[in-house]
SEROKOL-195784 format. One line per 5 residues: for each residue x, y, z of C-alpha. Coordinates in Angstrom, 2 decimals, padded with zeros to 5 digits. Layout:
X/Y/Z; ...
END
This chain:
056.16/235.34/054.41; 057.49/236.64/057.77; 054.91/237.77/060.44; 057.08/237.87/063.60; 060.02/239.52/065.12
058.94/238.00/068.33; 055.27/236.66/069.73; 055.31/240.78/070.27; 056.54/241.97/067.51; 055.20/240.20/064.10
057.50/240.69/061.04; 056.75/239.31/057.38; 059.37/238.07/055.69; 062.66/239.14/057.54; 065.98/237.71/055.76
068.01/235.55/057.28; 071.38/237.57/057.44; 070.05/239.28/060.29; 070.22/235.92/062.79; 074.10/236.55/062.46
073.47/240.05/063.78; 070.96/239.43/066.65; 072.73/236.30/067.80; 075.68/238.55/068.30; 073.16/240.61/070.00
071.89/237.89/072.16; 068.58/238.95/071.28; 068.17/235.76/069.10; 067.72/231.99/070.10; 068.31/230.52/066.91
066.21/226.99/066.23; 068.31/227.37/062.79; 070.59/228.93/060.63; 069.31/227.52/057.81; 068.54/230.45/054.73
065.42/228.29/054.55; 064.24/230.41/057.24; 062.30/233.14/056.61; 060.88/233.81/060.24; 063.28/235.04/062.86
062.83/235.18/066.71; 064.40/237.39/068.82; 064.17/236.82/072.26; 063.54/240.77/073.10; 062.77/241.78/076.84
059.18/240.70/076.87; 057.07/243.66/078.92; 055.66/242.27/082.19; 053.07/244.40/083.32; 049.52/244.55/082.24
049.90/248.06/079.58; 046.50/249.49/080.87; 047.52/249.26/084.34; 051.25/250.40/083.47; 050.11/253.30/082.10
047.52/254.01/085.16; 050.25/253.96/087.85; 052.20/256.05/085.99; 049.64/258.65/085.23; 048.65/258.33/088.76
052.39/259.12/089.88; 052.69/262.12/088.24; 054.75/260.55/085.86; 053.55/260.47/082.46; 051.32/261.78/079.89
050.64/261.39/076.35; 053.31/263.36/074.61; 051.16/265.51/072.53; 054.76/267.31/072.38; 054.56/269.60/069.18
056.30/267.79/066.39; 055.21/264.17/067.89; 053.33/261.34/067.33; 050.19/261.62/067.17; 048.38/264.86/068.23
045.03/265.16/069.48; 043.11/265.02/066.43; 044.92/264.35/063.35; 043.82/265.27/059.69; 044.78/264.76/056.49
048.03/266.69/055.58; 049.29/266.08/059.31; 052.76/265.68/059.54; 054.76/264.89/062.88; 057.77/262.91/063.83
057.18/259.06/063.95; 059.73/256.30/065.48; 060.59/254.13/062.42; 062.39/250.55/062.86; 065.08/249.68/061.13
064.71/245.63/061.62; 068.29/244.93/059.30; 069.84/243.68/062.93; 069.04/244.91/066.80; 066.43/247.16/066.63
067.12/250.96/066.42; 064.79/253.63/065.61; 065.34/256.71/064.28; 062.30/259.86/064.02; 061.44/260.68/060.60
058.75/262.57/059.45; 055.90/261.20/058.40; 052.24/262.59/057.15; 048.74/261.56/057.05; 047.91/261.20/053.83
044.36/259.62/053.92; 042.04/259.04/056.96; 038.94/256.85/056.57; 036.22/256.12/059.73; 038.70/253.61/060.85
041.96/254.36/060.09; 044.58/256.98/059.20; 047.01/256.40/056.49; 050.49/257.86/057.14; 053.12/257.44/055.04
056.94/258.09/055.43; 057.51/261.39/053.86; 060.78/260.19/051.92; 058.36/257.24/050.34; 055.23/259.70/048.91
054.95/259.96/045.33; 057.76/257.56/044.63; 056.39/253.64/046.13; 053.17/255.23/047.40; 050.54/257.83/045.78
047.30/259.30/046.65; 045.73/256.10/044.01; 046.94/253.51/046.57; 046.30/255.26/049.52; 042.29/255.77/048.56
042.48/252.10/047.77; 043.62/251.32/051.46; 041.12/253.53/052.94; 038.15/251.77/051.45; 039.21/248.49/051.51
040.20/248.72/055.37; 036.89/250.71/055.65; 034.49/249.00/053.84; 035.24/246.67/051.04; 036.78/243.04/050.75
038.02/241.31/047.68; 036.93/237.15/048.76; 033.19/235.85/050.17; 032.79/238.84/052.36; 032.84/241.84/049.78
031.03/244.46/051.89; 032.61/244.87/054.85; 036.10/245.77/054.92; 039.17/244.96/057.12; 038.17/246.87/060.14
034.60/245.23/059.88; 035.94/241.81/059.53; 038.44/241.51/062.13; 036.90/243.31/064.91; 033.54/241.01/064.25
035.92/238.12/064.14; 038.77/238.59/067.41; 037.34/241.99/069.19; 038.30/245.57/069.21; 041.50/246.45/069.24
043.49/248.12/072.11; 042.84/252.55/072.85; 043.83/253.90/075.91; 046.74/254.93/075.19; 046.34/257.28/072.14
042.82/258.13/072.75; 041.90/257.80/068.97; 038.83/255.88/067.55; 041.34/255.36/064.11; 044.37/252.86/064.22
047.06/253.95/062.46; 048.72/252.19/059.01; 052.12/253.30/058.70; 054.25/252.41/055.52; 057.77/253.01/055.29
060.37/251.61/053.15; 061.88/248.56/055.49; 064.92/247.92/053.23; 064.48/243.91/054.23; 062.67/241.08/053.22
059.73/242.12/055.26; 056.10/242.84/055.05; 054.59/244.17/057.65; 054.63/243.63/061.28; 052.88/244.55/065.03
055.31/246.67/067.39; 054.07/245.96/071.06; 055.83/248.31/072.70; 053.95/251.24/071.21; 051.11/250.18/073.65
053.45/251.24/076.39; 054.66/254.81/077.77; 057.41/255.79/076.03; 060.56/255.82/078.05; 058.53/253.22/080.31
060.15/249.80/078.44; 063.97/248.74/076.52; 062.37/249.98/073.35; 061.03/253.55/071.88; 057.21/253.66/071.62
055.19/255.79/069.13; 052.37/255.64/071.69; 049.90/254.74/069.75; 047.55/252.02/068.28; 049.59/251.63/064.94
050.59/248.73/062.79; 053.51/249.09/060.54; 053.56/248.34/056.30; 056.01/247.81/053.73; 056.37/249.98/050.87
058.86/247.72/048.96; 057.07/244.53/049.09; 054.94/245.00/046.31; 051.91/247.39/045.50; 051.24/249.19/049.04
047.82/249.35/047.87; 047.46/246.05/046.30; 045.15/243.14/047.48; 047.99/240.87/049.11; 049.52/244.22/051.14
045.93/244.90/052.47; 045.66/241.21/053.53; 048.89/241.91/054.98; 047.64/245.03/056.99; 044.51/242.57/058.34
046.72/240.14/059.36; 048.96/242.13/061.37; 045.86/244.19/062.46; 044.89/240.66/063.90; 047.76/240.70/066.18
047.02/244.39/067.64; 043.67/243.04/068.55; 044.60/239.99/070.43; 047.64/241.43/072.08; 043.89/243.27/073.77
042.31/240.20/074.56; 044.96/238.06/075.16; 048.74/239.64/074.96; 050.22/236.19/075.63; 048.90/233.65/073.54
050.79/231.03/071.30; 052.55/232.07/068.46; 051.31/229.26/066.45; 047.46/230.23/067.67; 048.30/233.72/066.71
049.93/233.07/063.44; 047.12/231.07/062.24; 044.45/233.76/063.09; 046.72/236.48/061.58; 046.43/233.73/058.07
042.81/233.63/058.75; 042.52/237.74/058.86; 043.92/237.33/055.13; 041.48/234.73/054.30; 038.43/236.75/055.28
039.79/239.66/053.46; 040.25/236.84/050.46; 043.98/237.28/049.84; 045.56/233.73/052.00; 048.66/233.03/051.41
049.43/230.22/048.63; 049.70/226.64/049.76; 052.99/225.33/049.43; 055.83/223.45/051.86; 053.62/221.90/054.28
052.29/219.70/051.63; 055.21/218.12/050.75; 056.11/217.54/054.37; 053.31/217.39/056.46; 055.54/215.48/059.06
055.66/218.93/060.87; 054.22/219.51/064.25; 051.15/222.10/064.28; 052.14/223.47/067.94; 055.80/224.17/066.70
056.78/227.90/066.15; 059.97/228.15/063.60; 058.27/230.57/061.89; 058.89/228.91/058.22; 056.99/228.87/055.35
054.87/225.50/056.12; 054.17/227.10/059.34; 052.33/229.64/057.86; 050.39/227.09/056.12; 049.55/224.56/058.55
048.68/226.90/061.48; 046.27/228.84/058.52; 044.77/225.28/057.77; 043.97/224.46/060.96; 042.47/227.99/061.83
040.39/227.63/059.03; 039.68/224.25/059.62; 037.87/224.91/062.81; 036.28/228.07/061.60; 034.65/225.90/058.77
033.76/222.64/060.75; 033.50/224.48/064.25; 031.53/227.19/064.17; 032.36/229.84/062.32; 032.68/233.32/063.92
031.68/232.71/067.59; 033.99/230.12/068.30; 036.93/232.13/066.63; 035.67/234.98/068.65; 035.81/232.86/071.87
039.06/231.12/071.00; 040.87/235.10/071.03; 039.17/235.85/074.30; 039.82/232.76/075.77; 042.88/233.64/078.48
043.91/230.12/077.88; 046.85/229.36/075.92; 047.19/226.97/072.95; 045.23/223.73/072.61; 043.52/224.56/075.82
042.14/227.63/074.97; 040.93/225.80/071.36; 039.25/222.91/073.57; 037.60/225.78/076.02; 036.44/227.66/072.71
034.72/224.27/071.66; 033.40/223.34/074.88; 032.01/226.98/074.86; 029.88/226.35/071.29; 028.57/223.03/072.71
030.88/220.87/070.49; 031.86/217.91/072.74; 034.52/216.61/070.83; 038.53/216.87/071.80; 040.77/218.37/069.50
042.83/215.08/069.26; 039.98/213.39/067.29; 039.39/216.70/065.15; 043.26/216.55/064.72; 042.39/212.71/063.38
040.05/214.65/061.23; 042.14/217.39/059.83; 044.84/214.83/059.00; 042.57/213.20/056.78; 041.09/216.41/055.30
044.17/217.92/054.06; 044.89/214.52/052.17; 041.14/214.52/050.61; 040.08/217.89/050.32; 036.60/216.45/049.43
033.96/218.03/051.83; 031.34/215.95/049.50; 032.44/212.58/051.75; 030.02/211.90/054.41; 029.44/213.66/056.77
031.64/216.79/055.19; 034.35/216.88/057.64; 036.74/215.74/055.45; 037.17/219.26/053.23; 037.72/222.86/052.99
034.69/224.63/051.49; 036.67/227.93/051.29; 040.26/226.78/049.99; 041.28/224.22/047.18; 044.61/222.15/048.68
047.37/221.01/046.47; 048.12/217.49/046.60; 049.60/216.12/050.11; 052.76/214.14/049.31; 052.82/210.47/051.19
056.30/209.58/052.46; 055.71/205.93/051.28; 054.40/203.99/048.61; 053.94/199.80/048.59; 052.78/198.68/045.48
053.72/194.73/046.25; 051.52/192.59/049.14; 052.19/191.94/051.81; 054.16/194.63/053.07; 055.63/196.16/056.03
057.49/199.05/057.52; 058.12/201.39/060.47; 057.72/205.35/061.03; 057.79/207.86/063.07; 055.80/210.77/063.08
056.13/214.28/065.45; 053.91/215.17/068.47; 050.30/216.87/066.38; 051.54/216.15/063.07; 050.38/213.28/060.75
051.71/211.50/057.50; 050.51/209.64/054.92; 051.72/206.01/053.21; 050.00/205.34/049.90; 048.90/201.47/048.63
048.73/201.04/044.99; 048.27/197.70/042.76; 046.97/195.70/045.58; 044.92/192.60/044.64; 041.78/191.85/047.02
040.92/194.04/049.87; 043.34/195.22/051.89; 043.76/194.82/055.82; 046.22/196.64/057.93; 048.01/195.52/061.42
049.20/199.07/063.49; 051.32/199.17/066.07; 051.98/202.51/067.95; 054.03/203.27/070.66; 052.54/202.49/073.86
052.86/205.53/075.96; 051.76/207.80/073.08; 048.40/208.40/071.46; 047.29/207.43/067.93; 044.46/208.61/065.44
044.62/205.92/062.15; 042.58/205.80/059.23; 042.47/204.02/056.04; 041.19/206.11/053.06; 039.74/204.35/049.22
040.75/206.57/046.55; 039.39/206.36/042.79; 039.03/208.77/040.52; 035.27/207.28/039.67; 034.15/205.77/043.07
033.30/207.77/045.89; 035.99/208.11/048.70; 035.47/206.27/051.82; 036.99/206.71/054.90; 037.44/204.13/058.20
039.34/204.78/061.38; 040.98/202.21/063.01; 040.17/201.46/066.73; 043.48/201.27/068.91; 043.56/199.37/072.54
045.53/200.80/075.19; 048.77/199.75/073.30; 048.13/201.85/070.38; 047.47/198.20/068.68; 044.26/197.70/065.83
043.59/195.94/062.89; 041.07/196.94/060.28; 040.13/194.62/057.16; 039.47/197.22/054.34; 036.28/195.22/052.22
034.77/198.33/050.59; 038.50/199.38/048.93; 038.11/196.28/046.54; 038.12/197.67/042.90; 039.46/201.22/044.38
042.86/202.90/042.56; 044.38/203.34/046.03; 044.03/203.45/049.65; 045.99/205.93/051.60; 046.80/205.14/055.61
046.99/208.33/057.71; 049.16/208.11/060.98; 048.52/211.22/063.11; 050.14/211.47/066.73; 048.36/213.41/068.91
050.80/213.30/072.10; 050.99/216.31/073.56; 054.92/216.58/073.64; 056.77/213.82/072.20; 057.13/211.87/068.60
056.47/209.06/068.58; 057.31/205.43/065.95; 055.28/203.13/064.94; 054.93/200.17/062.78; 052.32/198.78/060.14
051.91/195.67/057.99; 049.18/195.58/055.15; 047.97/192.65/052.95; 045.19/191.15/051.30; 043.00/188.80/050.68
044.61/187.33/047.92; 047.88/187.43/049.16; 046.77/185.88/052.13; 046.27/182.36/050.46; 049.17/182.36/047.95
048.89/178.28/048.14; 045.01/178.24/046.47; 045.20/182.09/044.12; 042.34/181.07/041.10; 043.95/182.86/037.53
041.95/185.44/037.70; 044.46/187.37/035.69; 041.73/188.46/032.85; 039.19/189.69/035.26; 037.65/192.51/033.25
034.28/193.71/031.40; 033.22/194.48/027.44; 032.35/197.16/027.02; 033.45/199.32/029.76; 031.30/202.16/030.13
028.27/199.99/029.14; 025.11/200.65/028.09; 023.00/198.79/028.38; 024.66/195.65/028.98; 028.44/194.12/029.41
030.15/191.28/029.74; 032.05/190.62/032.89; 034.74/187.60/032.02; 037.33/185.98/033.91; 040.04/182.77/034.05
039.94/179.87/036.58; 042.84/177.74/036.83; 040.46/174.95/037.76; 036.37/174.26/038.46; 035.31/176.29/041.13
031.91/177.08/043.05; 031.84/180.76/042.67; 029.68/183.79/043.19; 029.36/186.88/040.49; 027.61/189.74/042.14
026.93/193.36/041.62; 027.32/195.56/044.18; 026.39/199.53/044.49; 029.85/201.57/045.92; 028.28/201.68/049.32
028.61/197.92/049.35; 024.93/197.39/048.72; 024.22/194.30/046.42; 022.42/194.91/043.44; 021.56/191.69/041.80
023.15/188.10/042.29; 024.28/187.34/038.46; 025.51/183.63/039.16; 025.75/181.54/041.81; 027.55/177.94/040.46
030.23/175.93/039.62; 032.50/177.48/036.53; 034.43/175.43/034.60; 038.26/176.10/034.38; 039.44/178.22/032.26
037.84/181.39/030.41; 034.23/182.09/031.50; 031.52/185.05/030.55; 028.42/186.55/032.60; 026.30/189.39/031.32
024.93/192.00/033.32; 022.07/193.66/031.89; 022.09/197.18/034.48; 019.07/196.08/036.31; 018.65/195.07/039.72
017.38/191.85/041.32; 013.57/192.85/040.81; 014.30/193.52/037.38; 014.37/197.53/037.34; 016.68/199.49/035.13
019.48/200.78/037.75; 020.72/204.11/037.78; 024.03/205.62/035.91; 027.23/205.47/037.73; 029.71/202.88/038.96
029.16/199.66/039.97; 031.69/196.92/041.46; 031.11/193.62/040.06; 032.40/190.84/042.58; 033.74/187.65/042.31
033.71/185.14/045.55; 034.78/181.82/046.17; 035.11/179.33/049.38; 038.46/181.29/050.50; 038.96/184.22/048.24
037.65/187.28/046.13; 038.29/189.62/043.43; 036.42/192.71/042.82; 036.10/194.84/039.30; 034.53/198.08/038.43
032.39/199.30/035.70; 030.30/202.33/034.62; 027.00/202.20/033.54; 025.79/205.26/031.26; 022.43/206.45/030.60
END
C-alpha cells in the first residue's frame, strides 16, 4: 500500500513499471527494481523556501494573488454543486497534469468533497459521498467512534496548513488514477502556482482514488486520514523522516480503526526501522513502532509533541519523550519493542511487552536449535532485531553473546509455554557487547526464544551466541532421567511424580510455583537406582490446599537438575 511519491508527495500503492519511466526521467533514485516494490521515490525538486513566507514576498512584490480566476480552483466560498477546473496528476510516469473539471459534490464542517466530473455516478455516488462527509466529520469505525477524521488527527498532529486558500474546509478530491495507487499528499499545492517545477491547485487538498475500492468504504476513509496526516505535518514540520511520517500516516488509520493488515515484516523482521524503501514491511514496522510508543509512551501528547518537534527522526522521538518526563532512550524501548512484537502479551509484567490495540501474527525466528550445546553467528541491521528459537532442551538453558565491539546490543532471553506464564530476562553486555545469562526459571518451559536487536545508529552489525544446559554441561555424570513424568497430569487432587536413576543418588523433589517460589519440599534423600515414585498431594509446606494452575515439580542432585510441569485443577 503506497503512500509516497516522494517525502512531499505521498502515493499509495504506485506500480512498479513506472521506475523504468522516472529513471529515464532522472526523477527516480532507484534502491530497487524489484516488482516487490510497491513504493516508489522520485527524487522531484524539493521546494526550499518556507511556503508561508514564499507566498508573503510574493504578495508583497506585487506578484501574486490567489487565482480566484473564474473557472479555477477554488473560489471564495464554494458550495455544493460548484464546479471549476482542478489540476489532476497523472502519476503513470513524470508527473503531468492536465485541468479537468471537477464539482463539489458534498461539503461537511470540515471538508468539501469534489469529485472528478468524468467519475460521478459511475465509481462514486451521492451514497458514498454522505458516507465521507460524516465519517471525516464526525464518526469513526475502531475505539474512537465519535469523533471523526478531522477530530482525530488534528487532536493527534495539529491543524493543518490555510493561508494559502483561505478556507476553514480541506479539500478531498477523488479521481480515477488509472495506477496502483491510493491516495496521496501533493506539496506543491501549498505553493503559488507558477512559483515551483510543478502546477499547484492552491489549495489545502489531499487527493483519493476512485478505483481502489469503495471511495466511500472504511479502508478509503482510513486512506484519506492517513494522507490527511501528511498535510498536517508538512505544517508543523515539512521536513521530517519519511519513516516518522509513514508511521504516523499508519497510525491516522489506526485511530480511524481501519490499519493496514500485518504481513511481511513478520516474516523478516531483519529490516531496519529508520530505512525508507517504501515496501510493504515498511508500512508495518514504522505503524508498529508508532503505535508502540503511543500505547507505552503516552498516548496523545507525546504523539502531538513528536509532530511538532522540529527535530528529525530518532531525535525528535527522544525530545518527544524527554518532553512527557519519560527518561528512558529509545535504544532500550527499541530492546523493548523487539521483544513485544515476538510476544504480543501485554499481560507479562510490567505490560511493556504487548499491543493493547492490535493482535500480531506470529514473528518468524531465522533459527531454530533443537540439540545442546549449540552455536552460531548472525548478523542483524542497524534498529532492527531477530529472533533464534530453542526447542527440546534438557535443563535450563544458559547463553554466551558476543557482539561486535564498536556496535551496541539489546539481548534478551524469552520462556515460552503455552500453560506457564512468559518470562522475560535481558542480558547485561560489558563494553565488548560480551554477557552471559543462565536461564533457571525456563526449566519445564516449551521454548525459549533469544532476541538480538542492534541499536547502532548506522551500521549492521554480527554477532555470535552459544547456548547449553545444565544437563549437557556434565555429559560424563547425566542420571536416566528419561521417564521423568507425573500420573495423572492435570491432577486433582493428587499425582504421582516418577522418575529413573541409573544409580543411588542423594536427590531433592520439590515443588515450585512458576515464579520460582517453592511450594513444599516433597523429599529430600537418597533414591535407589532405578524407577522411583513421590506423591504430591496440591498442598503447600504448612499443609494448605494450593491454588489451581501450573506447578513445576523439580528434581536436584549434587551437580544436576531436571524440571517437570503439571496442572493442578480445582
Amino acid at each position: 500500500m503506497i503512500k509516497e511519491v516522494v517525502q512531499f508527495l505521498p502515493v499509495r500503492r504506485l506500480l512498479p513499471v513506472i521506475l523504468t519511466l522516472l529513471v529515464t526521467a532522472g526523477l527516480l533514485v532507484p534502491s530497487s527494481l524489484s516488482l516487490a516494490s510497491r513504493c516508489l521515490v522520485p527524487d522531484l525538486p524539493q521546494p526550499k523556501e518556507d511556503a508561508a513566507l514564499l507566498r508573503a514576498q510574493l504578495e508583497a512584490a506585487g506578484l501574486w494573488q490567489p487565482s480566484r480566476l473564474p473557472g479555477r480552483t477554488p473560489p471564495p466560498d464554494p458550495q455544493v454543486g460548484d464546479t471549476w477546473d482542478w489540476y489532476i496528476w497523472d502519476l503513470g510516469g513524470y508527473p503531468v497534469a492536465h485541468l479537468k473539471p471537477c464539482t463539489v459534490r458534498g461539503m461537511g464542517d470540515h471538508c468539501y468533497v469534489v469529485v472528478d466530473d468524468e467519475e460521478w455516478n459511475l465509481s462514486i455516488d451521492q451514497a458514498a459521498v454522505d458516507r465521507i462527509v460524516t465519517h471525516f466529520d464526525s464518526q469513526s469505525v475502531g475505539f474512537f467512534p465519535d469523533q471523526g477524521i478531522w477530530d482525530l488527527n488534528t487532536s493527534h498532529f495539529g491543524d493543518p496548513p490555510n493561508p494559502l486558500d483561505g478556507l476553514d474546509r480541506i479539500f478531498l478530491l477523488y479521481y480515477r488514477f488509472n495506477i496502483s495507487a491510493d491516495g496521496y499528499f501533493w506539496i506543491y499545492d501549498q505553493y503559488p502556482d507558477g512559483s515551483q517545477p510543478f502546477a499547484s491547485n492552491e489549495a489545502d487538498v489531499i487527493y483519493l482514488a476512485t478505483d481502489s475500492g469503495q471511495a466511500g468504504g472504511d479502508y478509503m476513509l482510513a486512506v484519506a486520514a492517513h494522507e490527511f496526516q501528511h498535510l498536517i505535518h508538512f505544517n508543523q514540520d515539512y521536513n521530517e523522516d519519511s519513516w516518522v511520517e509513514e508511521g504516523l500516516g499508519e497510525l491516522a488509520m489506526w485511530l480511524f480503526g481501519h490499519p493496514d493488515n500485518i504481513s511481511m515484516f513478520n516474516s523478516n523482521p531483519d529490516n531496519s526501522l529508520i530505512a525508507w524503501n517504501g515496501l510493504w514491511a515498511d508500512y508495518i514496522k514504522t505503524y508498529l513502532w508508532t503505535l508502540y510508543i503511543y500505547e507505552q509512551y503516552g498516548g496523545q501528547p507525546t504523539i502531538w509533541d513528536l509532530v511538532h518537534d522540529p527535530l528529525n527522526g530518532m531525535a525528535g522521538y527522544n525530545n518527544a519523550l524527554a518532553g512527557q518526563g519519560y527518561l528512558v532512550a529509545t535504544t532500550d524501548i527499541f530492546g523493548d519493542w523487539v521483544v513485544a512484537n515476538y510476544l504480543d502479551d501485554p499481560g507479562v509484567p510490567d505490560g511493556q511487552y504487548g499491543y493493547a490495540g492490535e493482535e500480531l501474527p506470529s514473528f518468524i525466528a531465522y533459527r531454530t536449535h533443537t540439540s545442546y550445546p549449540a552455536s552460531a553467528t548472525g548478523s542483524v541491521q542497524n534498529w532492527a532485531g531477530e529472533y533464534i528459537r530453542l526447542q527440546n532442551f534438557p535443563g535450563t538453558p544458559s547463553v554466551h553473546f558476543n557482539g561486535m565491539d564498536i556496535r551496541d546490543f539489546r539481548v534478551s532471553l524469552l520462556a515460552v509455554d503455552p500453560v506457564l506464564p512468559t518470562v522475560v530476562r535481558f542480558l547485561t553486555l560489558d563494553d565488548a557487547n560480551d554477557g552471559f545469562l543462565a536461564f533457571p526459571e525456563a526449566a519445564g518451559y516449551a521454548e525459549v526464544i533469544i532476541t538480538v536487536a542492534n541499536v547502532h545508529a548506522y551500521s549492521s552489525a554480527s554477532y555470535s551466541y552459544t547456548v547449553d544446559s545444565e544437563i549437557t554441561a556434565l555429559q560424563n555424570d547425566l542420571p536416566w532421567t528419561v521417564a521423568l513424568g507425573s500420573q495423572p497430569n492435570p491432577f486433582n487432587p493428587r499425582t504421582t511424580i516418577s522418575f529413573e536413576l541409573d544409580r543411588s543418588r542423594q536427590l531433592s523433589v520439590a515443588v515450585h510455583d512458576i515464579a520460582g517460589r517453592l511450594v513444599v519440599q516433597l523429599a529430600n534423600q537418597r533414591f535407589l537406582a532405578g524407577h522411583n515414585e513421590v506423591i504430591w498431594d496440591g498442598r503447600d509446606r504448612t499443609g494448605m490446599a494450593v491454588g489451581a494452575g501450573p506447578y513445576l515439580i523439580n528434581l536436584q542432585g549434587k551437580d544436576w537438575s531436571a524440571s517437570h510441569k503439571v496442572m493442578l485443577v480445582r
